[in-house]
SENU-181384 format. One record per residue (C-alpha): residue number from 0; residue in one letter; z negated, x, y. Coordinates in nm, 4 decimals, padded with zeros to 6 digits. Each point is the difference from the previous one (the first is absolute). Layout:
N
BAGU   pos   code          z          x          y
BAGU   NUM      A          Z          X          Y
...
//
This chain:
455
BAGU   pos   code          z          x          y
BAGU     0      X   -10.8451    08.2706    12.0339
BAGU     1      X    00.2168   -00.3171    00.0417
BAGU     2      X   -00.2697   -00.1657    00.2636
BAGU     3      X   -00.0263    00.3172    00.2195
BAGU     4      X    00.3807   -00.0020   -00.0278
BAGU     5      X    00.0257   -00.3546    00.1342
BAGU     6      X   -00.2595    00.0663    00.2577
BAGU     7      X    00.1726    00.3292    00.1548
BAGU     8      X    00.3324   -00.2458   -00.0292
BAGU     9      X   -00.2076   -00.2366    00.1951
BAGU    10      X   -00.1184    00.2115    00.2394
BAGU    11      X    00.3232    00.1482    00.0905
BAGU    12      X    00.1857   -00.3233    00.0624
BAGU    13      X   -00.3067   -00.1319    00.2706
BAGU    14      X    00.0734    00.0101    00.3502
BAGU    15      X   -00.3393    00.1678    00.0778
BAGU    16      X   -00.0426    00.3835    00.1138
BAGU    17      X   -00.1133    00.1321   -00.3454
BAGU    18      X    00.3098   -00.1367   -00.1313
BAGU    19      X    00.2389    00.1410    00.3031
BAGU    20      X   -00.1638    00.3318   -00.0942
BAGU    21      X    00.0496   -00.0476   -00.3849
BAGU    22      X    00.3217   -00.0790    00.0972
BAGU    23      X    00.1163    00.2844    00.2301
BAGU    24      X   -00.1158    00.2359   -00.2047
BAGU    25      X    00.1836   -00.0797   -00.3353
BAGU    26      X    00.2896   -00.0525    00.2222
BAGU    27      X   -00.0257    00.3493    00.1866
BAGU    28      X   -00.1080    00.1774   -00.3661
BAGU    29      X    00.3451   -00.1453   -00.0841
BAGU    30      X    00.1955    00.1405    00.2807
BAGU    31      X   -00.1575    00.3075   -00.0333
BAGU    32      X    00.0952    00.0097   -00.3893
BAGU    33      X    00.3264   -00.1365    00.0557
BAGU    34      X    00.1075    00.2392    00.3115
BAGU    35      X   -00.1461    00.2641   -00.2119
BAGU    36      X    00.1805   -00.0361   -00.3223
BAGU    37      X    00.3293   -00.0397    00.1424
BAGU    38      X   -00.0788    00.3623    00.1938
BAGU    39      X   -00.0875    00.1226   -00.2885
BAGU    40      X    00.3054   -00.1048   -00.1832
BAGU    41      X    00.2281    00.0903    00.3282
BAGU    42      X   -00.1528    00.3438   -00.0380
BAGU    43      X    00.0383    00.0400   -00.3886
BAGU    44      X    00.3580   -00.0888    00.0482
BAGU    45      X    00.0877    00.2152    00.3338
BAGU    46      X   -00.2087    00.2798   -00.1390
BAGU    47      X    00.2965    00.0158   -00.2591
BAGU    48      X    00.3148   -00.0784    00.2627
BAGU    49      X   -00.1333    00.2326    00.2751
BAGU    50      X   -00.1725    00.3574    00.0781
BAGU    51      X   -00.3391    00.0695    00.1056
BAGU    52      X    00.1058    00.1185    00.2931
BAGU    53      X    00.1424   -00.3701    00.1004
BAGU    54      X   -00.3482   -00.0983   -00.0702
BAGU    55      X   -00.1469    00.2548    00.2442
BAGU    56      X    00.2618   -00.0526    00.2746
BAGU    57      X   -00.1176   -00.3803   -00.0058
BAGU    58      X   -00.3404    00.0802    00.0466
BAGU    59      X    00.0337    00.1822    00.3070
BAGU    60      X    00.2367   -00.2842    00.1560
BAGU    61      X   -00.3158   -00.2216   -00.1254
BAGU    62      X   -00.2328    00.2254    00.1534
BAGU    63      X    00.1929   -00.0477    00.3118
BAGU    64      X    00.0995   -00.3522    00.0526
BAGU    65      X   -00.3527   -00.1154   -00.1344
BAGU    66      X   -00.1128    00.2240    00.2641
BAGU    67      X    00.1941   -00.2580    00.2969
BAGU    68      X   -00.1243   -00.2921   -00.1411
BAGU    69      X   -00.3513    00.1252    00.0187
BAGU    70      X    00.0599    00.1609    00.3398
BAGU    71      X    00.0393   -00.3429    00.1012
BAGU    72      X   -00.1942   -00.2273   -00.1595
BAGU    73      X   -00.1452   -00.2325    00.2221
BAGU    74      X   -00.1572   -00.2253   -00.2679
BAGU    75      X    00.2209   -00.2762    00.0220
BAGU    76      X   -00.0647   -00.1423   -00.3259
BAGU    77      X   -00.3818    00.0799   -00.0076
BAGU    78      X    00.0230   -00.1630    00.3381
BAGU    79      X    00.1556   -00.3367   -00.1704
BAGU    80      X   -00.2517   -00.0076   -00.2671
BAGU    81      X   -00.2754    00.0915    00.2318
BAGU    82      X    00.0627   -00.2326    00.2572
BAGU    83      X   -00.1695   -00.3509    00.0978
BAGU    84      X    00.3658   -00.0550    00.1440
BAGU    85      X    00.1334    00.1175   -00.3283
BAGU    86      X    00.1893   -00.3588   -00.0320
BAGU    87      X    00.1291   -00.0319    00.3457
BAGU    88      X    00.3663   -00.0085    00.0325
BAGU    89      X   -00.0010    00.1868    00.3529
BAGU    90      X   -00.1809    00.2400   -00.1334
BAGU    91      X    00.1949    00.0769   -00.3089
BAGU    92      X    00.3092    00.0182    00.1583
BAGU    93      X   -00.1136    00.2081    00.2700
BAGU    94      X   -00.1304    00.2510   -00.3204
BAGU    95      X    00.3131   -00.0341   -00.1662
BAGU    96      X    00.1950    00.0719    00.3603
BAGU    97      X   -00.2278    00.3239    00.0266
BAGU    98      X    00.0591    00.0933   -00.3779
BAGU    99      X    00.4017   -00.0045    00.0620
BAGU   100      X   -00.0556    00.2101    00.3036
BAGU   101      X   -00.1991    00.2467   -00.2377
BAGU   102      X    00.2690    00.0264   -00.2489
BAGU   103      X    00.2581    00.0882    00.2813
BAGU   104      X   -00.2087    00.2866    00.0996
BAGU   105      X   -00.0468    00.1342   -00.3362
BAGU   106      X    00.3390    00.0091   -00.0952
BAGU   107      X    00.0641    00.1694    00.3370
BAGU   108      X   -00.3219    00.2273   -00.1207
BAGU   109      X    00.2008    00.1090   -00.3066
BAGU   110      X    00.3090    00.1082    00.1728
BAGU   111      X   -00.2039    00.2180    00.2276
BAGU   112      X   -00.2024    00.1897   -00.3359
BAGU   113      X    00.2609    00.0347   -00.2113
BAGU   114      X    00.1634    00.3406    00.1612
BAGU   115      X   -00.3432    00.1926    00.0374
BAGU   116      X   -00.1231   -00.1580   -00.3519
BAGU   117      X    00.2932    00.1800   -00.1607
BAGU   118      X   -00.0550    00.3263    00.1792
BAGU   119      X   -00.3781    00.0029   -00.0748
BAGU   120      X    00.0852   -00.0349   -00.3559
BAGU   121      X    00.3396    00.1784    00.0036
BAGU   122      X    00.1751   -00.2900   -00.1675
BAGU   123      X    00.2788   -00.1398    00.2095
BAGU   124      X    00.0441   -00.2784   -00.2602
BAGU   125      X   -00.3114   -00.1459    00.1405
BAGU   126      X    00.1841   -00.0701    00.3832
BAGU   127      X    00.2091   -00.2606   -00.1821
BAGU   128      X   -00.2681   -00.1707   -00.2293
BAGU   129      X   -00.2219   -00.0285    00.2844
BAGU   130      X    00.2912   -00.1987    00.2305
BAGU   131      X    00.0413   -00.2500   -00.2636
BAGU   132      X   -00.3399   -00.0204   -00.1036
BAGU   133      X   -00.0908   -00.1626    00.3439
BAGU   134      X    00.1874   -00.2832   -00.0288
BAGU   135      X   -00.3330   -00.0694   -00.2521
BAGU   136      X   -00.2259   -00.0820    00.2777
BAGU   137      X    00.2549   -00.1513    00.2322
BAGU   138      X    00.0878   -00.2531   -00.2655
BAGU   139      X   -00.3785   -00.0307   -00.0865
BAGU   140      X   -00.0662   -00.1100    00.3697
BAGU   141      X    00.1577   -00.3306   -00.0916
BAGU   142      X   -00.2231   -00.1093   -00.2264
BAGU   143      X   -00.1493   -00.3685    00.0417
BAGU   144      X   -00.3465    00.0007    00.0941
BAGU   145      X   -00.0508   -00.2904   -00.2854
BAGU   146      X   -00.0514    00.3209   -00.2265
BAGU   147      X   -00.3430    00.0949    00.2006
BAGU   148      X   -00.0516   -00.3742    00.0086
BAGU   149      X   -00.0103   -00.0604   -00.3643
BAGU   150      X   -00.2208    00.2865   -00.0382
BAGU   151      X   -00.2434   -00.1369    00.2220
BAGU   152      X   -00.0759   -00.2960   -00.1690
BAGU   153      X    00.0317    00.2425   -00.3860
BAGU   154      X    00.3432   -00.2013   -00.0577
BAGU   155      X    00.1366    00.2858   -00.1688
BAGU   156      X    00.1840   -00.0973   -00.3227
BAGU   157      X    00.3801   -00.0569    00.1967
BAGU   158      X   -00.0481    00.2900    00.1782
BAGU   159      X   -00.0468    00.1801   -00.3170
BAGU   160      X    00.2799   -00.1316   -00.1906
BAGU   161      X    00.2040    00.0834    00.3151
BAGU   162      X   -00.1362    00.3506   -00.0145
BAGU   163      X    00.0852    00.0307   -00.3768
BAGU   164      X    00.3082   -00.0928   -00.0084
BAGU   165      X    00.1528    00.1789    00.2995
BAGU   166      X   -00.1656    00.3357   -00.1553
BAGU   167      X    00.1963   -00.0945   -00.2823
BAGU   168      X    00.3565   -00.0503    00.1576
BAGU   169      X   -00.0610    00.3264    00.1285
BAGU   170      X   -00.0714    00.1976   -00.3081
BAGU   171      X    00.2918   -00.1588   -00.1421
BAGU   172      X    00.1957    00.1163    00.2829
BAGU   173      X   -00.1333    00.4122   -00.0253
BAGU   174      X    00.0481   -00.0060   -00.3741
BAGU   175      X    00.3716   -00.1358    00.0445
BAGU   176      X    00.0643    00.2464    00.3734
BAGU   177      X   -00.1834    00.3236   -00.2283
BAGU   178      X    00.2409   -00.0961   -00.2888
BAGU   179      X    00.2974    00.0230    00.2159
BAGU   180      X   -00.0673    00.3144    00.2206
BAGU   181      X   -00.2672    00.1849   -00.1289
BAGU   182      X   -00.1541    00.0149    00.3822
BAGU   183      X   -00.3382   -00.0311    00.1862
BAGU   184      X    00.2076   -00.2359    00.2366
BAGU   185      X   -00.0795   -00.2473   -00.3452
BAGU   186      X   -00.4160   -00.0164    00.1141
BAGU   187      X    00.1322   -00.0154    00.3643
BAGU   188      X    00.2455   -00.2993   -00.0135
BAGU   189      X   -00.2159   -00.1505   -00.2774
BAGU   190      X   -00.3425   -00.0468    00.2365
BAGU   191      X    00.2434   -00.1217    00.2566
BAGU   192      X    00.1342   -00.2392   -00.1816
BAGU   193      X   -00.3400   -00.1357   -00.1766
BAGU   194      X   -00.1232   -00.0507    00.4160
BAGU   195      X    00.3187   -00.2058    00.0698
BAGU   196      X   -00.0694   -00.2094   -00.3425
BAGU   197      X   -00.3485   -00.0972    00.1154
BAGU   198      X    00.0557   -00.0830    00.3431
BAGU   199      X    00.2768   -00.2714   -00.1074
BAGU   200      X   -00.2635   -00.1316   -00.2684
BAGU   201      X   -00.2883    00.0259    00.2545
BAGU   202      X    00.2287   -00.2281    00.2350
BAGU   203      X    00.1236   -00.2462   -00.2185
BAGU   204      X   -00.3385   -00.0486   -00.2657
BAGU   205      X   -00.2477    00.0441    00.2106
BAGU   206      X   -00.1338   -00.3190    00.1439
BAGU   207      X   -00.1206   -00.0863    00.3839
BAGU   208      X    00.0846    00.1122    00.3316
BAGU   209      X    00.4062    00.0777    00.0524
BAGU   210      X   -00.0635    00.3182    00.2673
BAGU   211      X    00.0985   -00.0061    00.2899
BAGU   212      X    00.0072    00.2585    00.3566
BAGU   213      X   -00.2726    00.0049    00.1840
BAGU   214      X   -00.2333    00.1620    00.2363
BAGU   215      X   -00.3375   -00.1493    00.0779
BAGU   216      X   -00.1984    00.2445    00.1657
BAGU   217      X   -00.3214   -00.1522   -00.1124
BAGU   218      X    00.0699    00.0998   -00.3289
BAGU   219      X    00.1396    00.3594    00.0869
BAGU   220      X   -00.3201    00.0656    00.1338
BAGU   221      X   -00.2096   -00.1548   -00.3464
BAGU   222      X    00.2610    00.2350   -00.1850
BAGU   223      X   -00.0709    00.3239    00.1710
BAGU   224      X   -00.4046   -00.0763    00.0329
BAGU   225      X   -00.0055   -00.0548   -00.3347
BAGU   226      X    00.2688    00.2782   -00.0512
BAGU   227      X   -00.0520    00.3078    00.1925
BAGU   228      X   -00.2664    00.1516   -00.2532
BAGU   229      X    00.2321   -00.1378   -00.3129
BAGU   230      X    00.2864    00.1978    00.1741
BAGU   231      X   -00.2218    00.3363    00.0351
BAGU   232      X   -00.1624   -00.0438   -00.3699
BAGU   233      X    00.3558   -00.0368   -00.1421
BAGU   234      X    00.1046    00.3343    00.1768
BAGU   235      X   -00.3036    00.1561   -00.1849
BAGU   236      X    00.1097   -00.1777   -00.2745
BAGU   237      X    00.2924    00.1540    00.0014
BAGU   238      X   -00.1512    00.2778   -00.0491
BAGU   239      X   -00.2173   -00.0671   -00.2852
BAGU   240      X    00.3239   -00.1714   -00.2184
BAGU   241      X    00.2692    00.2423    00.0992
BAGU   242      X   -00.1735    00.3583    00.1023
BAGU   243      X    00.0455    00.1110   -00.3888
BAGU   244      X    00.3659   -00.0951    00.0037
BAGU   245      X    00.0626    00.1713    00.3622
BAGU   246      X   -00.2036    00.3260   -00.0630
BAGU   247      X    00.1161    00.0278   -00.3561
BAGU   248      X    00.3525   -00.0404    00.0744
BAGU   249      X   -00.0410    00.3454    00.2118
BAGU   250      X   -00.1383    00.2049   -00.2535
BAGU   251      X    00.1434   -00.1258   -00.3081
BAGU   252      X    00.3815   -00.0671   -00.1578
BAGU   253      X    00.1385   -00.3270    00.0385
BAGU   254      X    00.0263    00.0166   -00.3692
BAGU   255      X   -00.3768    00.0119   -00.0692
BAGU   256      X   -00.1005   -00.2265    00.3006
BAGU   257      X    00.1589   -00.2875   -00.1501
BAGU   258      X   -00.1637    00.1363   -00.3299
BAGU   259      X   -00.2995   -00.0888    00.1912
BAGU   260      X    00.1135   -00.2990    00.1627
BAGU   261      X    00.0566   -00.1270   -00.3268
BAGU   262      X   -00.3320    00.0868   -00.1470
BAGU   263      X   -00.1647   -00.1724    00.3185
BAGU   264      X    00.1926   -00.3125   -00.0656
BAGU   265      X   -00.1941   -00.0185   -00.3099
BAGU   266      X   -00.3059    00.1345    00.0886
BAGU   267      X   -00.0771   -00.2129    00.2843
BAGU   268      X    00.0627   -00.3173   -00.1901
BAGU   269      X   -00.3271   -00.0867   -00.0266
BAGU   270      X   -00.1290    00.0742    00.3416
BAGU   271      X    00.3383   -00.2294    00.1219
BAGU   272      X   -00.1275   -00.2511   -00.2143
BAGU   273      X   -00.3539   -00.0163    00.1788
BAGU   274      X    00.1415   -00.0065    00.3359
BAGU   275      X    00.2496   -00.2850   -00.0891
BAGU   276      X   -00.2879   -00.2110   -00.1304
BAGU   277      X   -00.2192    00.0865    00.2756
BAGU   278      X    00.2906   -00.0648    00.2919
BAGU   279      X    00.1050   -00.3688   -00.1422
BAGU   280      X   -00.2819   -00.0918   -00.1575
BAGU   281      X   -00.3037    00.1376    00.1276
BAGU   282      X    00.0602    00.0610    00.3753
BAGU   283      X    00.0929   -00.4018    00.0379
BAGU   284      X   -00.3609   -00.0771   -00.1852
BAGU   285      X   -00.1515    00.2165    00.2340
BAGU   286      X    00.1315   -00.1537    00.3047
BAGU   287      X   -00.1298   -00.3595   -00.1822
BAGU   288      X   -00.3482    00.1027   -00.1035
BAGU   289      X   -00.1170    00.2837    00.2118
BAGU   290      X   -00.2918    00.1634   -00.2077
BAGU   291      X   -00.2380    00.0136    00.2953
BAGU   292      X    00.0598   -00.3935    00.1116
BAGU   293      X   -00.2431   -00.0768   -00.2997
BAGU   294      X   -00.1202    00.1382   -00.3352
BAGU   295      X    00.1656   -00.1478   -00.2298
BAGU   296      X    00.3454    00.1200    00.1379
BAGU   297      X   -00.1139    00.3499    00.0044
BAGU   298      X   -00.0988   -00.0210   -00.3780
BAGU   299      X    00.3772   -00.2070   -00.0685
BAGU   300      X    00.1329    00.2964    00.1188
BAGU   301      X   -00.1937    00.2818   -00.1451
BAGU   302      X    00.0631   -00.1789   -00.3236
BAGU   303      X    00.3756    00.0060    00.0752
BAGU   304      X   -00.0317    00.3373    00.0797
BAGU   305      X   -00.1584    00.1654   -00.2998
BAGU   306      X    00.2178   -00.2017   -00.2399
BAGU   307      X    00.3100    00.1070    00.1511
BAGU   308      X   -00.1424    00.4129    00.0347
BAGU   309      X   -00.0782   -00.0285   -00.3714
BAGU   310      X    00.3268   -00.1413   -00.1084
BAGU   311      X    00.2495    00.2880    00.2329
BAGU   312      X   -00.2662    00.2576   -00.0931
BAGU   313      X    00.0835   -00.0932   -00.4331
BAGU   314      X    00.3613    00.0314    00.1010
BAGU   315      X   -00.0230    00.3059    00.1615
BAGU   316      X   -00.1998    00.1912   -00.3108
BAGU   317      X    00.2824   -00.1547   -00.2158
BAGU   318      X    00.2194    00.1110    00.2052
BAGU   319      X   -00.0741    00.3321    00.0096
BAGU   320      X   -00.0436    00.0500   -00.3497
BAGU   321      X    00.2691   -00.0669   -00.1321
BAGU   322      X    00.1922    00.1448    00.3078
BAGU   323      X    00.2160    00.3183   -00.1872
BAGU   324      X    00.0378   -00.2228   -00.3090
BAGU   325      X    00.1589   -00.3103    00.2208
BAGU   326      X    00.1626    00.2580    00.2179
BAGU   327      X    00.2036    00.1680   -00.3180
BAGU   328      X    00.0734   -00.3754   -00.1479
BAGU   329      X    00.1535   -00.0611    00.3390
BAGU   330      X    00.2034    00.2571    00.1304
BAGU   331      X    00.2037    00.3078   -00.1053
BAGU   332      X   -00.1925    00.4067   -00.0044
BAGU   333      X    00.1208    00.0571    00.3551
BAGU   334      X   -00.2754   -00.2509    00.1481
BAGU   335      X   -00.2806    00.1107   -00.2498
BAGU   336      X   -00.2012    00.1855    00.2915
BAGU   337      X   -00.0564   -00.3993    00.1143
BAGU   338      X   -00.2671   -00.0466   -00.2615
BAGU   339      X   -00.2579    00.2022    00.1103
BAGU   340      X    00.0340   -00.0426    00.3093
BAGU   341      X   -00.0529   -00.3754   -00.0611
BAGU   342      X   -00.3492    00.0972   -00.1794
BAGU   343      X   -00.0907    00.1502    00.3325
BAGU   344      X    00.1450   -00.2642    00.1976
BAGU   345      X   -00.2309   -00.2351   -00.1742
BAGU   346      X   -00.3062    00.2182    00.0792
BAGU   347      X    00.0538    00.0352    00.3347
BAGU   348      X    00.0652   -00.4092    00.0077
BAGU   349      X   -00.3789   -00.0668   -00.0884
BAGU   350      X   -00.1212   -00.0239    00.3788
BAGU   351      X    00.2655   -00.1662    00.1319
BAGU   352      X   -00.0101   -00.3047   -00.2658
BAGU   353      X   -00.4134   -00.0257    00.0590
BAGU   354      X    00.0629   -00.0398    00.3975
BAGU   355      X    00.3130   -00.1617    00.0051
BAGU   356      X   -00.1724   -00.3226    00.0734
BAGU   357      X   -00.1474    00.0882    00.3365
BAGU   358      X    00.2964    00.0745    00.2476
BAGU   359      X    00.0839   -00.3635   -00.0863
BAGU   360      X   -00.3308   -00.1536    00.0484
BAGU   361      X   -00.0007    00.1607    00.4004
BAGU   362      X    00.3538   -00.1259    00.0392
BAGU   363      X   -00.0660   -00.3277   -00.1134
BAGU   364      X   -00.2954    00.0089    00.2637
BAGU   365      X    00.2409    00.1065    00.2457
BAGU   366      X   -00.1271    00.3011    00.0535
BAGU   367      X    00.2906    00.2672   -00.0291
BAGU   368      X   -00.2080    00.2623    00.2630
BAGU   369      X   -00.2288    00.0755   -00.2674
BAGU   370      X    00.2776    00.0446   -00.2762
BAGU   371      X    00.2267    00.2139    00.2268
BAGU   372      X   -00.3201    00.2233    00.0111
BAGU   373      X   -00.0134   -00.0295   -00.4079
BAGU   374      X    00.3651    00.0860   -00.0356
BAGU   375      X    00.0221    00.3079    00.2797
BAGU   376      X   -00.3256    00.1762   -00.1675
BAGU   377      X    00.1732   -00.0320   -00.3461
BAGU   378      X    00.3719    00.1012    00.1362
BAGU   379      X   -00.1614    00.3109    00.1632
BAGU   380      X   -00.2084    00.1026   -00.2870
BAGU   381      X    00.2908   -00.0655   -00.2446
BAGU   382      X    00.2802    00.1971    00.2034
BAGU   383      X   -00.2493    00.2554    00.0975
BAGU   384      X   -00.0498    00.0532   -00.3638
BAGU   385      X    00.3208    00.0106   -00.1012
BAGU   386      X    00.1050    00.2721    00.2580
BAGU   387      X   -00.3028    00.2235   -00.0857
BAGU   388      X    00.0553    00.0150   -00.3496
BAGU   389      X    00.3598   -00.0813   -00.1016
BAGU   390      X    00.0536    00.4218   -00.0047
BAGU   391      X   -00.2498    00.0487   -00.2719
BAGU   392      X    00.0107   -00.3217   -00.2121
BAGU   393      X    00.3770   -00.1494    00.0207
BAGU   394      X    00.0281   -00.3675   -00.1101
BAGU   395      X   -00.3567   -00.0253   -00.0867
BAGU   396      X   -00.1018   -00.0196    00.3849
BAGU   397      X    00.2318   -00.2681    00.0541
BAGU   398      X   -00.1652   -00.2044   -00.2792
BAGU   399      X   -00.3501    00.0490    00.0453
BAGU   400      X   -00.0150   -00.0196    00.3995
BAGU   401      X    00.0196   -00.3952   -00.0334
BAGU   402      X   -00.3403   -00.0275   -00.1838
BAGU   403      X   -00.1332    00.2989    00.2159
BAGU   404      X    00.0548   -00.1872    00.3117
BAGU   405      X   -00.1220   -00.3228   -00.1562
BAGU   406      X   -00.3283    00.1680   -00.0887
BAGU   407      X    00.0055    00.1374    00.3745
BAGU   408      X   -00.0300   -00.3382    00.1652
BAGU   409      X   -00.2323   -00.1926   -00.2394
BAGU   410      X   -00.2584    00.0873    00.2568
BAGU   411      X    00.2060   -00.2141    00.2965
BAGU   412      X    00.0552   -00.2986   -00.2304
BAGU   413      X   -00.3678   -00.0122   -00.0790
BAGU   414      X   -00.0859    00.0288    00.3635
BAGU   415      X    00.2756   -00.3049    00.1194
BAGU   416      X    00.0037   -00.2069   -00.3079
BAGU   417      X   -00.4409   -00.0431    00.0252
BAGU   418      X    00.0525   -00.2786    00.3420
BAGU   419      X    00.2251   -00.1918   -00.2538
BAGU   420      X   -00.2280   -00.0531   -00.2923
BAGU   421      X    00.2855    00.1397   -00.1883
BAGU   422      X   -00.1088    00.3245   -00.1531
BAGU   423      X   -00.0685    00.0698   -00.3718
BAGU   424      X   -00.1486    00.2974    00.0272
BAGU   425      X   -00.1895    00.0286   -00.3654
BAGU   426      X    00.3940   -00.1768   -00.1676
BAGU   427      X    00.1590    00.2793    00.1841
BAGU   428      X   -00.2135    00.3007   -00.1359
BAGU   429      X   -00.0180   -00.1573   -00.3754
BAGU   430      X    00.4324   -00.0341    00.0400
BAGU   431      X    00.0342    00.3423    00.1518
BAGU   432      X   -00.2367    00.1659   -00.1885
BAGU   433      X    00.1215   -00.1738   -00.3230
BAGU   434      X    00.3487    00.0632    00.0383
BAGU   435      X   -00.0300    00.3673    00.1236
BAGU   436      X   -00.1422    00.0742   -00.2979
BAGU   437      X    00.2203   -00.2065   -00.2364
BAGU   438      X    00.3637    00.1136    00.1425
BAGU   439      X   -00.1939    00.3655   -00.0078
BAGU   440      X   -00.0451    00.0045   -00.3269
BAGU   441      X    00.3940   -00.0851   -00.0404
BAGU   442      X    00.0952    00.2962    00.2051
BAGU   443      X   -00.1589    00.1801   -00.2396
BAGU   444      X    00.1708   -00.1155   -00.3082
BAGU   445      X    00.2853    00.1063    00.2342
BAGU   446      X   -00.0942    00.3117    00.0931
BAGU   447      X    00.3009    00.2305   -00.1608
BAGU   448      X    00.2215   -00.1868    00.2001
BAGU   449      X   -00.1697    00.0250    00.3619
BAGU   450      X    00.0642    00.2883    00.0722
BAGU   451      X    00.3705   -00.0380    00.0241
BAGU   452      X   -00.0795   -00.1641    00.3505
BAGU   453      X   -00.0967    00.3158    00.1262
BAGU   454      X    00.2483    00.1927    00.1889
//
């Protein structure tokens, strides 16, 4: 035990790629645990301070300003990371220039939603938390490009302790806002306030290039090459993150969306978890050993692979069995619907944590065409599902349309990810098949509470 502990400890502190990847991803596991805690803790605590119906009204302002950003999302970071000119001072400032630009029309985005937002969902509150909510991205805009920098070359630990402790400031500043007032304006002025904490940090702790203006139109036309597929994938992305929230929020109370927006926190933990890994740690190894520049690369990273599937696959069944049990610890009767719609959460999660890994191997080969394909199949098989069955099964559609489109599109990946030497077609099967079956066999030890997701 004490040797393979002082050759992991040895392997970590090399300067090699196996250790960069050893690295990143104890780093990003970190984050991700970190980040997640405090939410949880945040939501134990707000939970108790505020209504449901705060919790709902915030996820349709989320619904909404995440929908900007991802309206347009030109890649700018992927584009840094991506990149041969990824270290170029002209170019980075000309992304950073370009990002500021972005933020101004956001905020200008959210002005111009927030009256027919509130009149869609007949809550005029919404017109004012939507104003103030795009000063987010405006203030975002100004981030320094040394952030995409360090995450090019898996430099990741400041970031995260930047990351960690701004989340934190924030918390502390809901909790103390919530105590006060007793008002959704608490989540609203909180986020703000954790965006404005991280910028300063990002600027100050952050080392390498002080930004500066500027416009090279070289690299405006690199950005939207490389960009002009990320932008249309987001948009469908968009749609596969958000339709739940947006359709939901129609049908149901505010009251028992952010029921459900509190059971999807939860439930999508481990699936979050994947794509973290994958995005910092797996994505940059990609663009380093391309699996079909040489055998040995393309069994590196099918190793990687399967050992990261296995591990977010064991969360996911833990998850989801002890779902109602952690769901009761946590919170007070009003949120007890959360539970099992967790459980389902977690069942629907199973195809989207076994193909996670592909969207970032065809980025990281710079080929966004092929994954704005991937992403508008799944975001028109997931709405359309949604729509055509929300009547009849309620919540449930919501939940289970994610793994339904997921399943959907296997048949695309397969087809683009063959060229790359990148498929694991017999892993995915074994995962999928293994994990259907597993988180199955939950649902059914679940099965008196189910049915409450029915309408």
């Amino acid at each position: 035990m004490r040797a393979a502990t002082a050759r992991l400890s040895a392997l970590m502190r090399g300067d090699g790629l196996k250790a960069l990847a050893l690295r990143g991803t104890a780093i990003s596991v970190l984050n991700f645990g970190g980040q997640n805690a405090l939410r949880l803790l945040s939501n134990i605590v707000l939970t108790r301070l505020l209504f449901p119906e705060a919790f709902g009204l915030m996820a349709i302002v989320g619904v909404f300003t995440t929908g900007v950003q991802m309206f347009s999302d030109l890649g700018l970071k992927a584009s840094i990371i991506q990149s041969k000119r990824g270290d170029d001072p002209d170019f980075l400032n000309t992304v950073w220039t370009m990002q500021i630009l972005r933020g101004i029309v956001l905020c200008l985005a959210c002005a111009a939603l927030a009256w027919p937002v509130a009149r869609i969902y007949d809550e005029p509150l919404l017109i004012p938390m939507l104003l103030a909510m795009g000063l987010s991205p405006l203030m975002s805009g100004f981030v320094t490009t040394n952030l995409a920098t360090a995450r090019r070359n898996l430099h990741l630990m400041r970031q995260t302790v930047i990351q960690l402790v701004s989340q934190a400031a924030g918390i502390v500043f809901m909790v103390l806002f919530a105590l006060a007032f007793r008002s959704v304006w608490a989540l609203v002025f909180g986020s703000l306030f954790t965006v404005a904490v991280r910028l300063v940090l990002y600027q100050i702790y952050l080392p390498g290039l002080r930004n500066r203006l500027r416009w090279e139109p070289e690299a405006v036309r690199e950005v939207f090459h490389f960009g002009k597929f990320i932008f249309l994938s987001t948009l469908a992305t968009f749609a596969i993150t958000q339709s739940d929230k947006a359709i939901l929020g129609v049908y149901i109370s505010t009251a028992l969306l952010g029921i459900y927006n509190i059971g999807y926190i939860l439930g999508v933990l481990p699936f979050t978890l994947m794509r973290v890994v994958t995005r910092a740690v797996i994505f940059p190894l990609y663009r380093k050993r391309p699996p079909r520049e040489s055998a040995e690369n393309a069994r590196h990273m099918l190793r990687a692979r399967r050992l990261l599937i296995l591990a977010i696959l064991g969360c996911n069944a833990v998850l989801a069995l002890i779902a109602r049990d952690l769901v009761d610890l946590l919170y007070d009767p009003r949120y007890a619907l959360a539970g099992p719609i967790i459980v389902m959460i977690c069942l629907a999660a199973i195809p989207q944590i076994v193909f996670e890994g592909y969207a970032n191997a065809l980025m990281s080969m710079g080929d966004s065409r092929r994954m704005f394909q991937i992403q508008s199949v799944t975001a028109i098989v997931q709405v359309g599902f949604i729509i055509a069955t929300i009547g009849p099964f309620g919540i449930m559609a919501a939940i289970l349309a994610p793994g339904i489109a997921a399943l959907a599109t296997y048949p695309l990946l397969i087809r683009f990810m063959r060229p790359y030497k990148a498929l694991d077609l017999t892993g995915d099967i074994l995962f999928l098949g293994g994990g259907l079956a597993l988180n199955g066999a939950i649902c059914w030890l679940n099965r008196d509470a189910l049915p409450l997701l029915l309408p």
